[in-house]
C-alpha positions in Angstrom: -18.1 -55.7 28.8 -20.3 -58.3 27.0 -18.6 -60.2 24.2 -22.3 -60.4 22.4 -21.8 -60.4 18.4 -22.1 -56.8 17.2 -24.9 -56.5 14.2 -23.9 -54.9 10.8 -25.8 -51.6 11.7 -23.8 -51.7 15.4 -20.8 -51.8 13.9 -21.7 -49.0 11.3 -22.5 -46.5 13.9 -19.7 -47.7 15.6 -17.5 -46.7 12.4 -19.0 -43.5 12.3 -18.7 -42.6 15.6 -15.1 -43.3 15.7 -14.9 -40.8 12.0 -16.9 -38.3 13.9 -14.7 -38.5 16.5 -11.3 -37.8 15.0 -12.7 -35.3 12.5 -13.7 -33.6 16.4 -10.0 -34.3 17.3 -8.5 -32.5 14.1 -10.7 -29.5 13.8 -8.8 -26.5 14.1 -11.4 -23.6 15.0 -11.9 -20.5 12.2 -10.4 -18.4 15.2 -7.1 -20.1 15.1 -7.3 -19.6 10.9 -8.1 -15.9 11.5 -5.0 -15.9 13.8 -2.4 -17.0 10.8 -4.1 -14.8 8.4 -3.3 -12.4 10.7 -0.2 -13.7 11.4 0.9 -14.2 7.6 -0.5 -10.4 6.9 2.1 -9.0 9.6 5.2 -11.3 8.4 4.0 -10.1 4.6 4.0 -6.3 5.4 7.4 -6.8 7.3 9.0 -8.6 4.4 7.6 -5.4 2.7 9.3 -2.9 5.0 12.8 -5.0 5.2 13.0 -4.7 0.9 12.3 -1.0 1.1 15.2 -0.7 3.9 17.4 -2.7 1.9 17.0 -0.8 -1.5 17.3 2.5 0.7 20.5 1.4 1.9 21.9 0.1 -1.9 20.8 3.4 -3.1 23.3 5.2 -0.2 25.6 2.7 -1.3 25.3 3.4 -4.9 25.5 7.1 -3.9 28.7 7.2 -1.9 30.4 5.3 -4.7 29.0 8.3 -7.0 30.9 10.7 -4.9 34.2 9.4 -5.4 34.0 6.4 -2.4 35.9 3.6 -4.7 36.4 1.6 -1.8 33.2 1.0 -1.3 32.5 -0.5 -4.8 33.9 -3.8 -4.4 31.3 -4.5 -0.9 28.4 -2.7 -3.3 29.5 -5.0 -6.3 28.8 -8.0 -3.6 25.9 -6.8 -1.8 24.2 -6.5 -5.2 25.0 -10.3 -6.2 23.6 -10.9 -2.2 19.9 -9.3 -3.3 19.9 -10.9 -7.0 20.4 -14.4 -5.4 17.9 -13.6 -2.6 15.7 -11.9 -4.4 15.8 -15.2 -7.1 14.6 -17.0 -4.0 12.0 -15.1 -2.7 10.3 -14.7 -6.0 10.4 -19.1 -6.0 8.6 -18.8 -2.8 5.9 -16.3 -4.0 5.2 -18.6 -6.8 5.2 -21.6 -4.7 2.6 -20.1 -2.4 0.3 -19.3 -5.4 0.5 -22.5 -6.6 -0.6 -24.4 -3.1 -3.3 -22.0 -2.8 -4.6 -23.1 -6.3 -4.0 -26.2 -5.8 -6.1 -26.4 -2.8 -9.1 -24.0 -3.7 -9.2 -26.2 -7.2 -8.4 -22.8 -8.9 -6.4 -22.5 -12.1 -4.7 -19.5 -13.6 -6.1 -16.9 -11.0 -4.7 -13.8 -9.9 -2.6 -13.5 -7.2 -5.0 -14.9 -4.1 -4.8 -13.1 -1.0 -5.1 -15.7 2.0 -8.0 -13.8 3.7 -10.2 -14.4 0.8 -9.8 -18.5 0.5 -12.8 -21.0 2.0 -10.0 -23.8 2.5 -7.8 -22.5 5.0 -8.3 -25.8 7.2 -7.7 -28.0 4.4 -4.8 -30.8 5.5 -4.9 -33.2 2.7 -4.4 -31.0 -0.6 -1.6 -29.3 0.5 0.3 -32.2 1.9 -0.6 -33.8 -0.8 1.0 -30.9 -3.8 4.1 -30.9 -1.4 4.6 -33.8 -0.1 3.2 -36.6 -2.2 0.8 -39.5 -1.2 3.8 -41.0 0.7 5.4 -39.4 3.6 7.9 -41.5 3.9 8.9 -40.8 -0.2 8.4 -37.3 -0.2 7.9 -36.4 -4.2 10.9 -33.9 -5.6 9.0 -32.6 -8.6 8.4 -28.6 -9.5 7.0 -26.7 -6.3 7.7 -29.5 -4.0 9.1 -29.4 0.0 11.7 -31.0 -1.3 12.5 -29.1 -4.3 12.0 -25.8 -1.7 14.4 -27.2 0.3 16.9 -27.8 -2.2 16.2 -24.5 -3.5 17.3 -23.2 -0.2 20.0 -25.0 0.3 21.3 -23.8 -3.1 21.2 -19.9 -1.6 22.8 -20.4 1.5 25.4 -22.6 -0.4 25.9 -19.0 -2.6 25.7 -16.9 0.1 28.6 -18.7 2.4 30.4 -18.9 -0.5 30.4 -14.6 -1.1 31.5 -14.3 2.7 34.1 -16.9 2.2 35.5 -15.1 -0.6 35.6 -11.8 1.6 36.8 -12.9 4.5 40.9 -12.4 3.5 40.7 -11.0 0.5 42.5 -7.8 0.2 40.1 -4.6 -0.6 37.1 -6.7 0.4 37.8 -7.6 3.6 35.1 -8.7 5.8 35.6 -7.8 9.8 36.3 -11.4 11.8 33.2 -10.6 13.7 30.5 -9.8 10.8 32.4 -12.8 9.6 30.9 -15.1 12.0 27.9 -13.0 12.8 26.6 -13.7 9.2 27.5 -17.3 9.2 26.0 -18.4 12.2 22.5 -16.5 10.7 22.8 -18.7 7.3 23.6 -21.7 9.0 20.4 -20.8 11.4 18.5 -20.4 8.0 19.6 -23.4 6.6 17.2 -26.5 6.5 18.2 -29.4 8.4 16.6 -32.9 10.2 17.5 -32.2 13.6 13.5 -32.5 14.5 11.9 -35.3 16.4 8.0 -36.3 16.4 5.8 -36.7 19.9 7.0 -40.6 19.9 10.9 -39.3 19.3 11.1 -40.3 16.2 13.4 -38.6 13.8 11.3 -35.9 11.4 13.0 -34.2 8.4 12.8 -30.2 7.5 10.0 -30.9 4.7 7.8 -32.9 7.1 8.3 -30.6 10.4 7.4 -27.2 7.9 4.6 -28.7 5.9 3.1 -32.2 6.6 -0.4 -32.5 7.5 -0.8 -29.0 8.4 -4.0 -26.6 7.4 -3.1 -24.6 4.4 -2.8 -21.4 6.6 -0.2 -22.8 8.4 1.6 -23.4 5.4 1.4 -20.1 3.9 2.3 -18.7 6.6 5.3 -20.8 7.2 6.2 -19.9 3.4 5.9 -16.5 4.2 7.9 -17.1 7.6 10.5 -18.2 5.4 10.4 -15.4 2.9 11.4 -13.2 5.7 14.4 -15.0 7.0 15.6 -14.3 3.4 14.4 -10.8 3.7 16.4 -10.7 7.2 19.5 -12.1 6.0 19.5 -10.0 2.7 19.5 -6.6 5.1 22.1 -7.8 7.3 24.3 -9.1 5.2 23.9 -5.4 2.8 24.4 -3.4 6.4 27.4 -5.4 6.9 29.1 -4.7 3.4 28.1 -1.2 4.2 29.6 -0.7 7.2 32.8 -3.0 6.1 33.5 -0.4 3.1 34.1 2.0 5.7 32.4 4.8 3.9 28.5 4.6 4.7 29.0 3.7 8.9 27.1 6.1 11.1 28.3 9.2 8.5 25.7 11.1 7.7 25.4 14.0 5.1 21.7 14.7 5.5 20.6 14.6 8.7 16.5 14.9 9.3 14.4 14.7 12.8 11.5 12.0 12.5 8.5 11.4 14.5 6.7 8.3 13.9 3.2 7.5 15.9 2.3 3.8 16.4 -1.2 5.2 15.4 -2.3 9.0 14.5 -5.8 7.5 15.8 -6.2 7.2 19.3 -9.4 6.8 21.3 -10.2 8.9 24.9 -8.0 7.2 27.5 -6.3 5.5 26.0 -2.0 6.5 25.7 -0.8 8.3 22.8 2.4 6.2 22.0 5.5 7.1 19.1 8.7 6.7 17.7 11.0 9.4 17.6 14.4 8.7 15.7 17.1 10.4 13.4 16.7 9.0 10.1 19.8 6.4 9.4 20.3 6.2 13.0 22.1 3.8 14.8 22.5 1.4 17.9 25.7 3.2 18.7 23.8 5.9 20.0 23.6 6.9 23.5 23.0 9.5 26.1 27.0 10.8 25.5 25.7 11.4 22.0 22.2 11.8 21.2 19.6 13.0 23.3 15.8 13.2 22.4 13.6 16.1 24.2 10.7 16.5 24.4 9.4 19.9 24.4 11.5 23.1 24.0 15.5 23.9 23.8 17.8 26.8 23.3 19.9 25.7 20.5 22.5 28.2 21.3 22.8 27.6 24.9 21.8 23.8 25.4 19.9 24.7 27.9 16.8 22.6 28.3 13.2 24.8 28.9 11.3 24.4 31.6 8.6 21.2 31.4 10.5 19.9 28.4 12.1 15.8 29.3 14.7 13.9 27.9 13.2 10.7 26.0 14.6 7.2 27.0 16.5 5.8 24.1 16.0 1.9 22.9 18.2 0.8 20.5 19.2 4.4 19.5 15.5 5.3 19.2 13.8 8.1 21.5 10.5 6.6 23.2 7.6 8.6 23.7 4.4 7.3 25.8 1.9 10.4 26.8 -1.7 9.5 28.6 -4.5 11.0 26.6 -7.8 12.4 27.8 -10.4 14.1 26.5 -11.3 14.3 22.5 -9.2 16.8 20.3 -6.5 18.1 18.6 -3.1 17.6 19.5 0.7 18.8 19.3 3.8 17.3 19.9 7.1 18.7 19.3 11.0 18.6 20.8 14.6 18.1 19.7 17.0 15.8 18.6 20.3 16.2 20.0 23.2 15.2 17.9 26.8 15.0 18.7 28.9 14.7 15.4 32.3 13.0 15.4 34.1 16.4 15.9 32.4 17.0 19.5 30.0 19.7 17.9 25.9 19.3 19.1 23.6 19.6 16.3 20.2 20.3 17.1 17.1 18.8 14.5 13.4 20.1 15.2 10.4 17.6 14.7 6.9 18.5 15.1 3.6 16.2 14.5 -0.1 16.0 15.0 -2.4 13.4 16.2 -5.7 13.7 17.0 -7.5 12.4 20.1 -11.1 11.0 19.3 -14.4 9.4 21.0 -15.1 5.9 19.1 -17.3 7.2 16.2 -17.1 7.0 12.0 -16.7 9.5 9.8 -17.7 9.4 6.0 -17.7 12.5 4.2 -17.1 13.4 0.4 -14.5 16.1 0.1 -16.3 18.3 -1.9 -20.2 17.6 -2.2 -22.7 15.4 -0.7 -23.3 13.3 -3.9 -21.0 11.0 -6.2 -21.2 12.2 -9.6 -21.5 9.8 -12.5 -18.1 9.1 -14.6 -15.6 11.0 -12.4 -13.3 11.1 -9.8 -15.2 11.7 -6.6 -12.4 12.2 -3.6 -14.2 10.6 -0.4 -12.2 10.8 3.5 -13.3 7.4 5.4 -12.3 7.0 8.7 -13.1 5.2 12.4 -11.9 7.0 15.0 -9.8 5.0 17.4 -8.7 2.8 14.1 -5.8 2.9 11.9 -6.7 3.6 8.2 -5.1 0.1 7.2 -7.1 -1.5 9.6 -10.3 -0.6 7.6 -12.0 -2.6 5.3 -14.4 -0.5 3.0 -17.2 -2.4 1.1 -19.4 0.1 -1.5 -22.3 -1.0 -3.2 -24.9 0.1 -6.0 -24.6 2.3 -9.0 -22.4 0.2 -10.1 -19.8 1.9 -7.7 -16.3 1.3 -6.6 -13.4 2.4 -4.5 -9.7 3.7 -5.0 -7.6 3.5 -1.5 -4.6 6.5 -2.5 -4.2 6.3 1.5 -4.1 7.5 4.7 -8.0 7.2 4.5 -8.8 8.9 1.0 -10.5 7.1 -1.2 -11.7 8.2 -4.7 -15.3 7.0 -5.8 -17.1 6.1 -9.0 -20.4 5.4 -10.2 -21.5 4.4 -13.7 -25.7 5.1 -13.1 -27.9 7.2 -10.7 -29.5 6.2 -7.5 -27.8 5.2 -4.8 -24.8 3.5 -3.1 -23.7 2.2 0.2 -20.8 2.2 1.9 -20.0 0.2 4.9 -17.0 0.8 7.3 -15.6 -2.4 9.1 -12.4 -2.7 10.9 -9.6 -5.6 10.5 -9.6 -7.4 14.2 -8.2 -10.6 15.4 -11.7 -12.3 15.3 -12.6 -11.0 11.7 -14.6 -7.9 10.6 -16.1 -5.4 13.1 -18.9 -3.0 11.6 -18.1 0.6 12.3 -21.7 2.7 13.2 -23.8 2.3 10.6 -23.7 1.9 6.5 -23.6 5.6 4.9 -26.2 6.4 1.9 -25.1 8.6 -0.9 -26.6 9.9 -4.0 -24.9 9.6 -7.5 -26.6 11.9 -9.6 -25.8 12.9 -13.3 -22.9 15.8 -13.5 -24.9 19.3 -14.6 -23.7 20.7 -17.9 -21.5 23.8 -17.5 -22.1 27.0 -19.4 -20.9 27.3 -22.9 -17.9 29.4 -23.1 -17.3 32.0 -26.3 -14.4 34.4 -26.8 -14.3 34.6 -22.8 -17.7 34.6 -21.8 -20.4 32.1 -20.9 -23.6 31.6 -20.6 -26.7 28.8 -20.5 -28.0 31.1 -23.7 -28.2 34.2 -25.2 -24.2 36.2 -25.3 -23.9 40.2 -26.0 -20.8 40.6 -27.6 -19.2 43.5 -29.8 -18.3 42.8 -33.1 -14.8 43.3 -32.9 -14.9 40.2 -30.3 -17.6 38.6 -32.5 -15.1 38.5 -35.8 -11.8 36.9 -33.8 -14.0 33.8 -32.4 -12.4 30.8 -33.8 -13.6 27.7 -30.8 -15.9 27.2 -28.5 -15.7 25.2 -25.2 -17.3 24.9 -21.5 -16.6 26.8 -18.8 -15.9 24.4 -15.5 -14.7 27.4 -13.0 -17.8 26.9 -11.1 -17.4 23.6 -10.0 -14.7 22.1 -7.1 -14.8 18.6 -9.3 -12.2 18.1 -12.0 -14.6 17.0 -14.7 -13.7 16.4 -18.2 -16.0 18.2 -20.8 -15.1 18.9 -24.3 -16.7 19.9 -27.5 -17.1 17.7 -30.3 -19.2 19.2 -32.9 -21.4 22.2 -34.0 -23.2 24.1 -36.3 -22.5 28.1 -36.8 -25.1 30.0 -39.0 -25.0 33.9 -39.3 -28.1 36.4 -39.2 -27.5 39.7 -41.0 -29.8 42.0 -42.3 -33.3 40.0 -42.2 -31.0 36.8 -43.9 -29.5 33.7 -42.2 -27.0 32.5 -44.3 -26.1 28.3 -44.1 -24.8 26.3 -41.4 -21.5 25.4 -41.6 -20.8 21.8 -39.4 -17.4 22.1 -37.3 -15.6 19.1 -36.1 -14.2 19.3 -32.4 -14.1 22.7 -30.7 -13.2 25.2 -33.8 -14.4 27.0 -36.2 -14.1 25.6 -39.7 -12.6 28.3 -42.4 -15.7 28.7 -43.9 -17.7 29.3 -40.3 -14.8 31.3 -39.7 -15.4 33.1 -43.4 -18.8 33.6 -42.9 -18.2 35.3 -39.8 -16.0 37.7 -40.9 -17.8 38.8 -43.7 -21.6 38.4 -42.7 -21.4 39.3 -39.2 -22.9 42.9 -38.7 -23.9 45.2 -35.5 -27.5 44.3 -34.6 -26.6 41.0 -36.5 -26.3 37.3 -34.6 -24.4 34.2 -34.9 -25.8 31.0 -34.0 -24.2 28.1 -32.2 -26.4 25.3 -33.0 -26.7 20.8 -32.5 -24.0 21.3 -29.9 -22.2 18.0 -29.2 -19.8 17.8 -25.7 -18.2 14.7 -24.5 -19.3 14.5 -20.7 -18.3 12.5 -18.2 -20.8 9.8 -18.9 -20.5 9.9 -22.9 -22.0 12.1 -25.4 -24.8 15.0 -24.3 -26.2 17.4 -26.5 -26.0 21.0 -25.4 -28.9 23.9 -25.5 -28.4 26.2 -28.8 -26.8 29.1 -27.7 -26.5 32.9 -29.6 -24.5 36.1 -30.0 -26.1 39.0 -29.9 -23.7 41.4 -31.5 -23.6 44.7 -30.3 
């Protein structure tokens, strides 16, 4: 190499060719983002499923203690302190997350950010910096720090060895010698320690291995990773107590067959795969025990039908996995077999539906073709081949938006007429897919309904005896004709009476009666051949006040 003096503008380039270069070296792709979006979504909805386990299991717990169980009170008593402290924990992390995410988006009392939605997902510095400090080798302990997290963890699995400790001997709360050390070794497992080395070998504590120069969806989704040890330890150590009290282990009261598809949405050719399992049920379960069949069984007998198979079981759950072919709908039903602890078989049907489809999307109002102004609008939306919480639905125009109640029903709303769009897309590991093409609807301005007097309606003119005539005392709208549940109600009228070649005075009615003197005037004025006039009709519509078409009795 020559040893020539570099000039001023050499050496610049050189500088920014060597920035270039390790900004190159630390760019983490949007793919790899996407991935712990993903990633953070699943661990999110797990923690999700493990709390709704948990308070399904502290509600049986609750409930045997109801029916006379004392001994069970003692392990509910604990397992109750077990979900306060974790649940104490678990709410710190939320926070913490929320506070990083504004931190680095430069956000400041927002609403609960979901990761998906932030631009800064491969931002390093900021979060290192909010929990971390400027100094790795100082890490700051303030509010919402790695180090304050840490301690904060510390402090729970402190609490929680210190409830197992207390059980482990103690008379009427006695914890089996093998939960004993099952549950220990998965706190110690959870608790934070320095045992971690860097690429050179150098020692690297807990806060710098979780959260040092690391893109903020890394972090998240670490802080989420960590949410659902708590989540995992919180069930196991509730199961335990339960099982301990001796009163809630494998004893069932209510016994009900489930069926539970991986997806009720399954493309041509592709297998149709599920979960069949007796709710509460239990790893003790085997083939000496419990048997899943699929297809038919004589209940009397025990005899198995002809074409129907015994499921393999996994972890005391029956496996199902049936090839598909061809578009349509589809059946599946069988037996759970059940042996209680006197020797007796019990038998428990299930039965399900799932439908086999071509890739294709499907938008379709429920009940018209058009999205009425001010009211609920019930719309299905779904891509065949795609899990309804794999959707993402965008609407736009007429001010319109979208209510998910589900399982792919949505209800709509619009505020003005023309027209909205609404796009399908579907969740996949390299972001949104478009499903066919956007759909167009119309949002057009409910119709008025008819008037409705003393039990008839009409747009107009009513023939009505006088006996009927004289016991009017509201008026109101008839909505029989329509399939949409749409609020109308009077406000105010006018009611004048034509008898014998003389109209006598309006009388102004507030809401959807007669005032006395309306009501007077009636009774006294109204005559056969005679008419009574409903006039500067007010009704509260769906999209505000409307005034209604004068309508009159003709009495007969």
């Amino acid at each position: 190499m020559s040893n020539a003096k570099e000039t001023p503008r050499q050496k610049m380039i050189g500088m920014m060719y060597l920035v270039l270069t390790c900004l190159l070296a630390l760019n983490v792709s949007k793919e790899v983002l996407q991935g712990f979006v993903t990633i953070n979504d699943s661990i999110e909805n797990t923690n999700s499923n493990f709390n709704a386990n948990t308070k399904l299991m502290m509600q049986a717990f609750d409930e045997a203690i109801k029916q006379g169980h004392n001994d069970a009170k003692p392990y509910y008593q604990k397992a109750k302190e077990v979900t306060q402290l974790t649940q104490k924990t678990f709410d710190y992390i939320a926070i913490l997350k929320q506070q990083v995410k504004q931190y680095t988006e430069d956000v400041k009392g927002a609403d609960t950010m979901n990761l998906a939605q932030i631009e800064r997902l491969d931002d390093y510095d900021k979060p290192t910096f909010f929990l971390i400090g400027s100094d790795e080798t100082k890490p700051k302990s303030s509010q919402y720090s790695a180090t304050e997290l840490r301690v904060t963890i510390e402090t729970l699995t402190h609490q929680l060895n210190k409830i197992i400790d207390d059980m482990k001997d103690k008379n009427g709360l006695k914890l089996p010698e093998k939960d004993y050390l099952i549950l220990k070794d998965k706190i110690k497992l959870f608790t934070p320690h320095n045992n971690f080395k860097d690429k050179e070998g150098k020692p690297l504590t807990w806060e710098l291995k979780n959260f040092y120069n690391m893109p903020l969806a890394a972090v998240v989704t670490n802080l989420s990773k960590i949410q659902s040890d708590i989540r995992n330890i919180e069930a196991e150590m509730v199961t335990t107590f339960a099982s301990a009290s001796g009163k809630l282990a494998v004893k069932f009261n209510q016994l009900q067959a489930r069926i539970v598809p991986v997806s009720q949405y399954v493309q041509s050719g592709n297998a149709f795969t599920a979960d069949v399992f007796l709710s509460a049920s239990s790893t003790d379960f085997t083939n000496e025990n419990m048997q899943f069949i699929l297809g038919d069984v004589d209940t009397t007998t025990g005899k198995i039908a002809e074409g129907a198979t015994i499921l393999p079981i996994e972890s005391g759950t029956g496996k199902i996995n049936i090839p598909t072919s061809g578009a349509g709908h589809k059946e599946i039903n069988g037996w759970i077999k059940f042996k209680d602890g006197n020797g007796t078989n019990k038998y428990y049907k299930y039965v399900n539906e799932y439908i086999v489809a071509n890739s294709a999307v499907a938008v379709s109002a429920e009940k018209m073709n058009v999205f009425y102004i001010g009211i609920d609008n019930p719309v299905n939306i779904s891509a065949a081949g795609v899990a309804p919480t794999d959707l993402v639905i965008n609407v736009t125009g007429c001010g319109a938006t979208l209510n998910n109640n589900g399982n792919g029903k949505y209800i709509a709303k619009a505020i003005s007429a023309g027209t909205c769009v609404i796009t399908v897309m579907q969740k996949t590991a390299t972001g949104l897919k478009q499903q066919g093409a956007p759909i167009i609807f119309r949002v057009k301005k409910f119709p008025n309904p008819p008037l409705r007097i003393n039990g008839k309606s009409s747009f107009g003119n009513i023939e009505m005896p006088l006996s009927d005539v004289k016991n009017i005392t509201s008026i109101g709208t008839d909505n029989s004709g329509f399939d949409f549940n749409a609020p109308f109600k009077v406000i105010k009228f006018k009611v004048s009476v034509a008898s014998n070649g003389a109209i006598s005075q309006d009388y102004t009615c507030t809401g959807n009666t007669l005032s006395q003197q309306a009501k007077d005037a009636i009774l006294t004025k109204a005559k056969k051949g005679g008419k009574v006039y409903f006039e500067d009709i007010i009704v509260q519509a769906p999209d505000g006040p409307r005034d209604f078409p004068d309508t009159k009795i003709i009495i007969k």
